[in-house]
C-alpha positions as CSV (number, residue, x, y, z in Angstrom):
1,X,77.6,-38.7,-10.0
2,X,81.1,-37.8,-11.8
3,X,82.8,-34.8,-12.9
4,X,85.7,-35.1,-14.9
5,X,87.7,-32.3,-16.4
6,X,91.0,-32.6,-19.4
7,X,93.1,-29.3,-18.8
8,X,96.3,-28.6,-20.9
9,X,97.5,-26.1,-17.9
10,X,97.1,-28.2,-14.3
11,X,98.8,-25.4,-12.9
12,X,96.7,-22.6,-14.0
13,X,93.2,-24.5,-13.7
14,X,94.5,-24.9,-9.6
15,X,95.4,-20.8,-9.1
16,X,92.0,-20.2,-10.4
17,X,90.5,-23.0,-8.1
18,X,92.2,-21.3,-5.4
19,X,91.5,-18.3,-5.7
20,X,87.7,-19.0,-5.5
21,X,87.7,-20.9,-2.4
22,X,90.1,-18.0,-1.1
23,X,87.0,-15.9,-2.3
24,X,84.6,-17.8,-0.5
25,X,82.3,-17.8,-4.0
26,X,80.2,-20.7,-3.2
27,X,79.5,-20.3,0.6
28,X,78.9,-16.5,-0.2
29,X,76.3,-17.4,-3.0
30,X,75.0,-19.8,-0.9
31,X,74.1,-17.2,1.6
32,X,72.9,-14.8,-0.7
33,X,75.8,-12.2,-0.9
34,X,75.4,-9.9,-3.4
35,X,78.4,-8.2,-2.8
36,X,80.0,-11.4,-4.9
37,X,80.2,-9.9,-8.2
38,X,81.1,-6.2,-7.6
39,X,79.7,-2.5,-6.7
40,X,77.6,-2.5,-10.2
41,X,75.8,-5.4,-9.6
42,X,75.0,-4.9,-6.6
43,X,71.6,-4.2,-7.2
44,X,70.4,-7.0,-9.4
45,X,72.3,-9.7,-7.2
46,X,70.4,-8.4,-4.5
47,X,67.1,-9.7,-5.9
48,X,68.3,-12.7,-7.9
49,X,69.9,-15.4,-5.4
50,X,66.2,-17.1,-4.6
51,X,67.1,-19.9,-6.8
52,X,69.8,-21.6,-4.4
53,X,66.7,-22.2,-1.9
54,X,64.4,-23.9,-4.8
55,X,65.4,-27.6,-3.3
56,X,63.8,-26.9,-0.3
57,X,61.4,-24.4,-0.5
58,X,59.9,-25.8,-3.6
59,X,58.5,-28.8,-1.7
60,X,55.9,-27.0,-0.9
61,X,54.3,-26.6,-4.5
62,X,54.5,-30.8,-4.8
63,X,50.7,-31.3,-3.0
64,X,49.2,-28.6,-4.8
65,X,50.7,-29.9,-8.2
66,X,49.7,-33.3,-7.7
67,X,46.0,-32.4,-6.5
68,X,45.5,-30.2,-9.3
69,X,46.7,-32.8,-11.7
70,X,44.8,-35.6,-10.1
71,X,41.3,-33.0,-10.8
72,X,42.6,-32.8,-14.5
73,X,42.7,-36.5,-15.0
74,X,39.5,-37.3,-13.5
75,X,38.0,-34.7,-15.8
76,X,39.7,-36.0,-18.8
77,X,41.9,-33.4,-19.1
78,X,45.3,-35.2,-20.3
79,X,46.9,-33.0,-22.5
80,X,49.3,-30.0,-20.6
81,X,50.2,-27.3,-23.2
82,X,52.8,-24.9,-22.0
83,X,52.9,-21.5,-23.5
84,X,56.5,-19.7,-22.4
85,X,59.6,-18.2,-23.7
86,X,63.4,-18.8,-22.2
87,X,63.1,-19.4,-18.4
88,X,59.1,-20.3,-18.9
89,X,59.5,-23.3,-20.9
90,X,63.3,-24.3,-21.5
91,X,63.7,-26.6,-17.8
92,X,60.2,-28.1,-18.3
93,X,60.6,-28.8,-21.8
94,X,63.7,-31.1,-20.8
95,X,62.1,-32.0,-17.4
96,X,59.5,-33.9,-19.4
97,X,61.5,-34.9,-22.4
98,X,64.1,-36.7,-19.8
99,X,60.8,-38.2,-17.8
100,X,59.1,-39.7,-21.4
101,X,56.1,-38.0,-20.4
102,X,54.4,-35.8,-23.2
103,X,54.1,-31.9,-23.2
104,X,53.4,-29.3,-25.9
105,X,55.3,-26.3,-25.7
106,X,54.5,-23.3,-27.4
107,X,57.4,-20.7,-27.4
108,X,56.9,-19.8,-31.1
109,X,55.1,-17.1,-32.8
110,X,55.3,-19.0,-36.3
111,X,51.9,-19.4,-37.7
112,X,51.6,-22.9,-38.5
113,X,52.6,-23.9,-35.7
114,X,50.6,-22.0,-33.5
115,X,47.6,-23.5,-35.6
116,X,48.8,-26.7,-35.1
117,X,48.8,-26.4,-31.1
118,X,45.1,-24.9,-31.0
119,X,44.1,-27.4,-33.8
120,X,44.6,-30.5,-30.8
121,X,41.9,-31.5,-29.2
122,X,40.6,-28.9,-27.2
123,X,38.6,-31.0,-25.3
124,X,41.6,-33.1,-23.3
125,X,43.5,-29.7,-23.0
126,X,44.9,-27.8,-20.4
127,X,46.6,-24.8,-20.9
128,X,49.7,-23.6,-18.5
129,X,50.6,-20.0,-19.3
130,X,53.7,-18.9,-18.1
131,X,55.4,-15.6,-17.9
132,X,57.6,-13.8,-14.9
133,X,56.9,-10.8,-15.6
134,X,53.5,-11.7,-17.3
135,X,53.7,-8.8,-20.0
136,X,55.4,-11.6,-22.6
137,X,54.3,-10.8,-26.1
138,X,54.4,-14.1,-27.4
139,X,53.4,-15.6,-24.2
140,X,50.2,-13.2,-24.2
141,X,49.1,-13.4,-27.9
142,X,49.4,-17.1,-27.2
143,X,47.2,-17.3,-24.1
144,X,44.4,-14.8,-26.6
145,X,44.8,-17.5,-29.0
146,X,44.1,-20.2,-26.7
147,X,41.0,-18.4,-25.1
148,X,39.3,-17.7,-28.2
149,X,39.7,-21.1,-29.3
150,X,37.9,-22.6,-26.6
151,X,35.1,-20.5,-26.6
152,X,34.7,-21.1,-29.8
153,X,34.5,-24.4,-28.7
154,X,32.1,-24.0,-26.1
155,X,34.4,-24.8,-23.1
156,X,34.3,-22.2,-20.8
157,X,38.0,-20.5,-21.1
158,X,39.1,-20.3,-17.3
159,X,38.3,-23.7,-16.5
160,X,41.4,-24.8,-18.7
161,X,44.0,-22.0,-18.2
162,X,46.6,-22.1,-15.2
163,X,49.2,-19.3,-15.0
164,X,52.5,-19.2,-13.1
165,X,53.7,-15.6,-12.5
166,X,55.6,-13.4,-10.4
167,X,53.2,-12.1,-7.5
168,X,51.6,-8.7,-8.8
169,X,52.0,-8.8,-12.8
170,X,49.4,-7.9,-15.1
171,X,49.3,-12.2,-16.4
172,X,48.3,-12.8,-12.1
173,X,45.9,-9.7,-12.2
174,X,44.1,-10.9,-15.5
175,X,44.0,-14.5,-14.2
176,X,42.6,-13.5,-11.0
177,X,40.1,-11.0,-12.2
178,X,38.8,-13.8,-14.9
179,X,38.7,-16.4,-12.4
180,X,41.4,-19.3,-14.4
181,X,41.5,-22.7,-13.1
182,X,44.6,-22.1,-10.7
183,X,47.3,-19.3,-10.4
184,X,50.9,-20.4,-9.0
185,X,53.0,-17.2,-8.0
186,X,56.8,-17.8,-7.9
187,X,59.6,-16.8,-5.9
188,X,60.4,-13.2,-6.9
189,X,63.9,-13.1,-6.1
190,X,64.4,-15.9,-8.9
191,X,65.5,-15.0,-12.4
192,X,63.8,-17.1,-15.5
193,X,67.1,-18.3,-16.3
194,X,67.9,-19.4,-12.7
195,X,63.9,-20.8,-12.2
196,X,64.2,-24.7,-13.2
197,X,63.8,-25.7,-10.1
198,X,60.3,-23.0,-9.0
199,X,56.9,-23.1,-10.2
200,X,58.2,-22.3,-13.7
201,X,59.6,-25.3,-14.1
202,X,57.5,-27.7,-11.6
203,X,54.2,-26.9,-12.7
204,X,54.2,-28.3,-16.1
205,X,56.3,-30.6,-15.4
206,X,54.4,-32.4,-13.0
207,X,50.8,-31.9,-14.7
208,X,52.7,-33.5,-17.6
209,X,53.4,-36.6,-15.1
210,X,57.3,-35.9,-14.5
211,X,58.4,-37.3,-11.3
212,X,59.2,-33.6,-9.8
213,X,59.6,-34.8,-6.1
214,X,62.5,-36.9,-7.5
215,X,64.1,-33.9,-9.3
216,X,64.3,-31.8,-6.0
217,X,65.4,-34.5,-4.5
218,X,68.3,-34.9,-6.8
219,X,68.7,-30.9,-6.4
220,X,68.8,-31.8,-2.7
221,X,71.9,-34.1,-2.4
222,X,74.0,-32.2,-4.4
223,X,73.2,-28.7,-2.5
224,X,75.7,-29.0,0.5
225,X,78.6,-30.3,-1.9
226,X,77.8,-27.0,-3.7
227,X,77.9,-24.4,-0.6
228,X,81.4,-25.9,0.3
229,X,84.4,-24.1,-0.2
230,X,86.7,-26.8,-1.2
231,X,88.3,-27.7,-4.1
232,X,86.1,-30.7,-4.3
233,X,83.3,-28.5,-5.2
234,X,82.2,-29.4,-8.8
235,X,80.7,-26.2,-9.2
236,X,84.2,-24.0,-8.1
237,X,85.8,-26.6,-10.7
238,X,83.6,-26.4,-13.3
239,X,83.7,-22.4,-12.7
240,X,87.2,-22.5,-12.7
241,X,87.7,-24.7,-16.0
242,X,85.3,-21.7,-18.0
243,X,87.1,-18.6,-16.5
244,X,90.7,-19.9,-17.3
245,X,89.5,-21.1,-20.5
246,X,87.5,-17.2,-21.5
247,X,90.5,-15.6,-20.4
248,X,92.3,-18.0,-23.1
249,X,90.1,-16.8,-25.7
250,X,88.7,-20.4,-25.3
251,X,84.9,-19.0,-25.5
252,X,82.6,-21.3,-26.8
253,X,81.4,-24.5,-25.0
254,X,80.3,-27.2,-27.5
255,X,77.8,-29.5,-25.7
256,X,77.3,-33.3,-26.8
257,X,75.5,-35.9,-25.2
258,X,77.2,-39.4,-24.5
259,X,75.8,-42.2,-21.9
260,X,73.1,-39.7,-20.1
261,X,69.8,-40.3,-20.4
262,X,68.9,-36.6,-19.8
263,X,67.5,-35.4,-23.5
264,X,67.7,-31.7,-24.2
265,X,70.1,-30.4,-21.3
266,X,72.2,-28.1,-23.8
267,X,69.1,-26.0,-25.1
268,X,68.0,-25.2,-21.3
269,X,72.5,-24.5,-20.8
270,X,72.3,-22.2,-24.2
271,X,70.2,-19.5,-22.2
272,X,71.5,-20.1,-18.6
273,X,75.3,-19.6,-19.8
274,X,74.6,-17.2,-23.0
275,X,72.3,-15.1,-21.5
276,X,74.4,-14.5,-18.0
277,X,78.1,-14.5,-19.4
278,X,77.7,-13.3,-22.9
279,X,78.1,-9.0,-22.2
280,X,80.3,-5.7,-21.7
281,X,82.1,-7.8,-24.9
282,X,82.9,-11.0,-22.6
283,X,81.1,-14.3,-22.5
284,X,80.8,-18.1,-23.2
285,X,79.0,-18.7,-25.8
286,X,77.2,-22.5,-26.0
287,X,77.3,-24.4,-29.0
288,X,74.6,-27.2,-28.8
289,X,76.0,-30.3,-31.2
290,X,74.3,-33.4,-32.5
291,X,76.8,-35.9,-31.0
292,X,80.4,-36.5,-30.3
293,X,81.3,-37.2,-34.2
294,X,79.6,-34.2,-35.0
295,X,81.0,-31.4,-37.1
296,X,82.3,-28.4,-34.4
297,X,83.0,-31.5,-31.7
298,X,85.1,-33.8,-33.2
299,X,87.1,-31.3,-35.3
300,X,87.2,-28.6,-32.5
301,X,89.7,-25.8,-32.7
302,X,91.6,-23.5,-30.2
303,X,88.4,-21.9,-29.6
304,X,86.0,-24.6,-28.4
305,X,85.9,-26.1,-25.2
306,X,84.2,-29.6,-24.9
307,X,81.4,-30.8,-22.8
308,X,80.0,-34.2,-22.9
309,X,76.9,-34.7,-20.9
310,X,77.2,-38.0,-19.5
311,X,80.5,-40.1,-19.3
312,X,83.3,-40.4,-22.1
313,X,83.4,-43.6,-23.8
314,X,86.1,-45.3,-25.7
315,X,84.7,-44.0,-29.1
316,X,83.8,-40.0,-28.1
317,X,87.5,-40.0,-26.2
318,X,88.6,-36.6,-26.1
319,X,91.6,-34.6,-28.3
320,X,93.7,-33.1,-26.0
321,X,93.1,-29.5,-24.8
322,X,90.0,-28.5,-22.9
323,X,87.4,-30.9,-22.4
324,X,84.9,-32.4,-19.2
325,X,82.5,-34.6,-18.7
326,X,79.5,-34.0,-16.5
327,X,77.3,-37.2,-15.3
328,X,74.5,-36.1,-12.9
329,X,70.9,-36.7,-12.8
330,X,68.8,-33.6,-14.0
331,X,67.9,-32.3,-10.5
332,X,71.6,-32.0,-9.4
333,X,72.3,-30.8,-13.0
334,X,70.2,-27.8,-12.6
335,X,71.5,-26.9,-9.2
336,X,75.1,-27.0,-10.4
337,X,75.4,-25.1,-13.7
338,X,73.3,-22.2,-11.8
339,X,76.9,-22.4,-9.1
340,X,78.7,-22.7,-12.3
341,X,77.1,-19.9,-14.0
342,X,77.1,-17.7,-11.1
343,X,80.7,-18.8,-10.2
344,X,81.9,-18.0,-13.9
345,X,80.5,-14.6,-14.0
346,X,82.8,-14.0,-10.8
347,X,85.8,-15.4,-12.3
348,X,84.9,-13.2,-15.8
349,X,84.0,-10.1,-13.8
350,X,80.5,-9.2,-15.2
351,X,76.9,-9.3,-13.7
352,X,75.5,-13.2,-14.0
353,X,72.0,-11.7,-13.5
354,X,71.4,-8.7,-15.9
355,X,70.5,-9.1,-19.7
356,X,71.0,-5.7,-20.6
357,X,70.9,-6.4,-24.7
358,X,67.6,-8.1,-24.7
359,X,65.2,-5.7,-24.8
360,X,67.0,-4.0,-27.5
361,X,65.4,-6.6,-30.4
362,X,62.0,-6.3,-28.6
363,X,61.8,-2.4,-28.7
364,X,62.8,-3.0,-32.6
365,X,60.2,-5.6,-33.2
366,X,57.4,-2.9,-31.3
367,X,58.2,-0.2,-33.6
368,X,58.1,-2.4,-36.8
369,X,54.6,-3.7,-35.5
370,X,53.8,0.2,-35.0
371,X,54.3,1.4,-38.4
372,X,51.7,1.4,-40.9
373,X,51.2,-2.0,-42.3
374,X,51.3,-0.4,-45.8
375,X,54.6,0.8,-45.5
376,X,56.5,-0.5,-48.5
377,X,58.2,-4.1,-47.9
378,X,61.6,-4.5,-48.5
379,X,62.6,-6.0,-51.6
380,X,65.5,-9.4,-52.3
381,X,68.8,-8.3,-53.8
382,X,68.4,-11.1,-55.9
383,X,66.2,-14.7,-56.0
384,X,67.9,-17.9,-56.5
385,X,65.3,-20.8,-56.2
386,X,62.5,-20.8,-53.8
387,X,64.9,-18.3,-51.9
388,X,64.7,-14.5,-51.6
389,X,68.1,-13.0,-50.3
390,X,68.1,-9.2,-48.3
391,X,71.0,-8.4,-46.5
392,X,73.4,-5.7,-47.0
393,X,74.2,-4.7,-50.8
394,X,77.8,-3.9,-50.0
395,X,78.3,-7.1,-48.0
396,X,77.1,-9.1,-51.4
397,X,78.0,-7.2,-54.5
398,X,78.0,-8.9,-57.5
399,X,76.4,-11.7,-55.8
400,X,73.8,-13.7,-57.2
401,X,73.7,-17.2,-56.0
402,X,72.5,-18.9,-52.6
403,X,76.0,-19.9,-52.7
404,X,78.0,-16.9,-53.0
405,X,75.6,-15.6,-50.4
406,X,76.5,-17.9,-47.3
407,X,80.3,-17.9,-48.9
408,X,80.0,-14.0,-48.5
409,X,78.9,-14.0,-45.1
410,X,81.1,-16.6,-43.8
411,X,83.7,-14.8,-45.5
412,X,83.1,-11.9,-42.9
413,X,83.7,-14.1,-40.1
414,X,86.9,-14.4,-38.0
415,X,89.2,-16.9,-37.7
416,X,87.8,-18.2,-34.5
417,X,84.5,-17.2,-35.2
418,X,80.9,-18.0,-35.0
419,X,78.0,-18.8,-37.6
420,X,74.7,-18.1,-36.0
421,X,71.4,-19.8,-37.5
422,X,68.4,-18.0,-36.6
423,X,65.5,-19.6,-38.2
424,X,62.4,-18.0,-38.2
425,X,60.5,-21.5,-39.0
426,X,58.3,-24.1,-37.4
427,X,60.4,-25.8,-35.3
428,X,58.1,-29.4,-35.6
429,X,57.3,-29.1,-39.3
430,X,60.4,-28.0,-40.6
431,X,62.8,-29.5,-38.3
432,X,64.8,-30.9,-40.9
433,X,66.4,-27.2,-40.8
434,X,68.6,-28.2,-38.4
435,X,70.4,-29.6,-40.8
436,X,71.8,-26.8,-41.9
437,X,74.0,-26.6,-39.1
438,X,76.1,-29.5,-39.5
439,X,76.1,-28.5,-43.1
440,X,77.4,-24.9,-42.3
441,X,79.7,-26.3,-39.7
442,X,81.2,-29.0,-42.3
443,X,81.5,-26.2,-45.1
444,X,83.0,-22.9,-43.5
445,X,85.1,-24.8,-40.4
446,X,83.2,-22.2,-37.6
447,X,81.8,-23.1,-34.8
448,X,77.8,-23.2,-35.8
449,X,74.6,-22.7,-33.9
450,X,71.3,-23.2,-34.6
451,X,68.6,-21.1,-33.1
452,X,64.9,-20.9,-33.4
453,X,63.4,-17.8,-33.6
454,X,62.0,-16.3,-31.7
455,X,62.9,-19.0,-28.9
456,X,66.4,-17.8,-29.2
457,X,66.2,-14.0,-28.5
458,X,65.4,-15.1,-25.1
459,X,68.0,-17.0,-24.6
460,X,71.2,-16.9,-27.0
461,X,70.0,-13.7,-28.2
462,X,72.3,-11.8,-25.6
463,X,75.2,-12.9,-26.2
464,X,74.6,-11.8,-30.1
465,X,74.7,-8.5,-29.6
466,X,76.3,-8.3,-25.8
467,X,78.8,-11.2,-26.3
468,X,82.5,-11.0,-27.9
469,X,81.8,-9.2,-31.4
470,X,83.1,-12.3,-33.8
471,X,79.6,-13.6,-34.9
472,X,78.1,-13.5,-38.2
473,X,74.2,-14.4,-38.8
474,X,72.2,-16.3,-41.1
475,X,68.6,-15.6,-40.7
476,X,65.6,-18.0,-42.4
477,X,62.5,-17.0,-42.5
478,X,59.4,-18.5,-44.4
479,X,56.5,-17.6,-46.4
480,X,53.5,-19.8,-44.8
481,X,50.4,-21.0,-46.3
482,X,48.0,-19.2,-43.8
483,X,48.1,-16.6,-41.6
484,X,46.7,-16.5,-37.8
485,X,45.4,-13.7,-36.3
486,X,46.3,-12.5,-32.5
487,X,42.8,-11.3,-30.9
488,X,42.4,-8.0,-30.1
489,X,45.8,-7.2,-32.0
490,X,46.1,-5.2,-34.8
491,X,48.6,-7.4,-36.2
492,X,49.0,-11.7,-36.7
493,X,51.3,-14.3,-35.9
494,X,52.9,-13.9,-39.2
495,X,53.3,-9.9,-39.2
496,X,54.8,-10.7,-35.1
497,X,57.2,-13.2,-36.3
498,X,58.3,-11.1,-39.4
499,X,58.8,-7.9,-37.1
500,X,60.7,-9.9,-34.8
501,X,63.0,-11.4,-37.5
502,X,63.9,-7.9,-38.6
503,X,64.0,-6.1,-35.3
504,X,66.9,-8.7,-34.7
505,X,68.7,-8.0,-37.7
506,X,68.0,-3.8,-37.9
507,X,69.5,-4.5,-34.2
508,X,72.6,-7.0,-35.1
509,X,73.3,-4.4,-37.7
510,X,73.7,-1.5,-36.1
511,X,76.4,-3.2,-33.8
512,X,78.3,-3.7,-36.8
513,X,77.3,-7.8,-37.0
514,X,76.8,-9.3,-40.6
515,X,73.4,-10.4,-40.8
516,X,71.9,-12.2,-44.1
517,X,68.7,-13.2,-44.2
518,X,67.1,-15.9,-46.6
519,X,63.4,-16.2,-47.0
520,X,61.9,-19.5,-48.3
521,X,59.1,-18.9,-50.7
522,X,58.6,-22.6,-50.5
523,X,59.9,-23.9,-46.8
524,X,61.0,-27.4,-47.6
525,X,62.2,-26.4,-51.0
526,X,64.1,-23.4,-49.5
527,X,65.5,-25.6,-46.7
528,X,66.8,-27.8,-49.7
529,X,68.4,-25.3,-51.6
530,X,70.6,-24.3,-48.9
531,X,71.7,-27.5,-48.1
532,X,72.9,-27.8,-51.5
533,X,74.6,-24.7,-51.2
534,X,76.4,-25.9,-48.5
535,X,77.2,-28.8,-50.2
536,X,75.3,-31.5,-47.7
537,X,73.5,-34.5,-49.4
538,X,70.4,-35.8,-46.6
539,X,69.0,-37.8,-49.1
């Protein structure tokens, strides 16, 4: 297990590294003090410190997960499909990934995909559905889905559904009132972004097969380095190497993996960091990248800071300026970017635990969904292609092209910057999107992130509209070739994700963000087109 930090300033990087252990941050976290980060968050600390307990306390969930796998397998049951959003399904997701063992996760309200993941066979399935506050919209219309499909099936519903929920929510009243296979009720006083290591994250896991008595285990060793105040401690280090850098201006943290063989780490690091640092106009924003030659690593700028996850080899060596390596196994990685995080927010002086921008995209979404569904839809400034462009008419006067479109928008950005991608798509089927962002990347020289929708707005989605004000946003949605209907909703999949897309954007807009959206009449056309806007050749 290594850490290894590059640091232009030694001096500076030890004050700060002083300072906390003169602070007493990790022992004080540690022992749940939630008089850490100040009067105002007071409150919210007070009910979010569970998490640094998960190593032990956990254990006790291992026997019931493995009996309750061992029932499913002897049934025939062999297929665990998660439905979750953000903290829900983020650490399994990579959990499983990391352990080569197979589960589906469903945190996407895009049609075609939800069709897909009730279109497998039913018969094999088992259905975790997971949601901390267990009032979820996408997590709910997914778990209506789900039923209805196996009735229609003729398997009786609550034999294949297990929930995991905070004790007390409406998901852990339904569940028990219908009688579902098995309800798991997590630690309260653990937020979804801090619940990796809970039932949230264990449950799925280890009906999927992951070794999750391992992962604890891991989480376990590296606990008392953590609680230490030293300047050993990895987390007061890595703590220290993100507050000196924010208060640099050095505020986005590009994530590549090297010689780890954890697989996913920076999409379950985009929430945790984004979501907890990225407010009151401060923040670190993550910048997941496709490797260490790829565009917004290799050619970083003032801005960036670099993270490899896993050693540095001869070939990825670092340019100079800020830069670490982290080379833990998964367990001990999820214990120590929740000190980090914590430790960060300290050193930044905001609340780690709040996310008071979130629900600001949700309240837009209800109202769109509320309206009446005749209401006239909004019409393209213009069509280029298989692509429909809306966005604001002042922002692309006398533009006509895909082109002059993402040139106009990037434009708006400033020097040191961010391009957000926020695509609205099936994140299986169309997966060749994620192209775009090494195209963008390549083209306008800004750091670039790619989100799904609406798996970002629980996650990155904070920072947007809470985080430093230098973002500009390309949204994609997509026409699809069927619709699926949300039982007992007025509305579908389609009208949910469409409401959500533009609830983001009517938000982003109001707080003076540039937001362009692109809609692909034809998906993989569309996806095409702006490529070739951008100039990127996959052929």
């Amino acid at each position: 297990m290594t850490l290894s930090l590059g640091y232009p300033s030694p001096a500076e990087f030890d004050d700060e590294v002083r300072d906390l252990v003169t602070a007493r941050a990790a022992s004080r976290i540690t022992s749940g003090d939630h008089t850490l980060w100040g009067e105002a968050a007071e409150e919210e600390a007070a009910k979010r410190l569970g998490w640094v307990r998960l190593p032990d306390t956990s254990v006790e969930l291992l026997d019931d997960i493995a009996r309750l796998r061992e029932e499913l397998v002897a049934e025939g049951i062999d297929h665990v499909t998660l439905c979750g959003m953000g903290g829900s399904s983020l650490a399994p997701e990579v959990i499983c990934a990391t352990a080569g063992v197979f589960l589906e996760v469903v945190d996407t309200t895009d049609p075609s995909q939800i069709a897909e993941a009730i279109g497998t066979d039913l018969e094999r399935s088992v259905v975790v559905v997971a949601s901390k506050s267990g009032s979820t919209i996408e997590t709910e219309s997914q778990r209506r889905a789900f039923v209805e499909a196996f009735e229609a099936a003729g398997i009786p519903a609550a034999s294949r559904m297990v929930v995991v929920t905070d004790p007390g929510s409406p998901l852990g009243q339904l569940a028990e009132r219908e009688g579902y296979r098995r309800v798991f009720y997590a630690d309260p006083t653990v937020g979804g972004r801090f619940s990796a290591l809970s039932a949230f994250g264990l449950v799925p896991a280890g009906l999927a097969g992951a070794d999750i008595a391992g992962l604890l285990a891991e989480a376990r060793e590296i606990a008392p380095q953590l609680a230490e105040d030293s300047a050993d401690n990895p987390a007061l280090r890595l703590g220290a190497f993100l507050g000196v850098a924010h208060a640099r201006d050095t505020d986005k943290l590009v994530i590549a993996d090297t010689t780890s063989p954890i697989v996913g780490l920076g999409a379950w690091l985009e929430q945790l960091l984004a979501e907890s640092t990225g407010k009151d106009g401060e923040g670190i924003l993550p910048v997941v990248v496709e490797g260490p030659q790829a565009p917004g690593f290799a050619d970083a700028r003032a801005d960036a800071l670099l993270m490899y996850v896993g050693e540095i080899d001869g070939e990825a060596a670092p340019p100079s300026g800020f830069a670490c390596a982290v080379d833990y196994p998964l367990g001990a990685q999820f214990l120590l970017w929740e000190y980090v995080t914590a430790i960060t927010g300290f050193s930044i002086g905001i609340n780690p635990f709040d996310q008071p921008d979130v629900e600001a995209a949700k309240a837009s979404a209800r109202a769109l969904l509320a309206q009446d569904s005749a209401a006239e839809a909004e019409e393209p400034l213009f069509t280029d292609g298989a692509v429909e462009v809306y966005g604001s008419p002042h922002l692309l006067e006398g533009v006509d092209s895909v082109e002059g479109a993402l040139r106009a928008l990037a434009a708006t950005a400033d020097e040191y910057g961010y391009l957000a991608i926020q695509a609205f798509l099936d994140r299986l089927s169309d997966r060749r999107a994620e192209l775009i962002r090494q195209a963008a990347a390549l083209r306008t020289g800004l750091q670039t992130t790619l989100g799904w929708g609406p798996r970002y707005l629980h996650s990155t989605g904070q920072y947007h509209k809470g985080g430093r004000p230098n973002g500009v946003f390309l949204q994609i949605t997509g026409s699809t070739r069927a619709d699926v209907l949300i039982p007992d909703e007025s509305y579908s999949f389609g009208q949910l994700q469409a409401a959500q897309a533009a609830g983001d954007a009517d938000v982003l807009t109001d707080r003076g963000r540039p937001v362009v959206r692109m809609h692909l009449r034809d998906r993989a056309e569309g996806i095409s087109e702006i490529l070739a806007a951008f100039g990127f050749d996959d052929a």
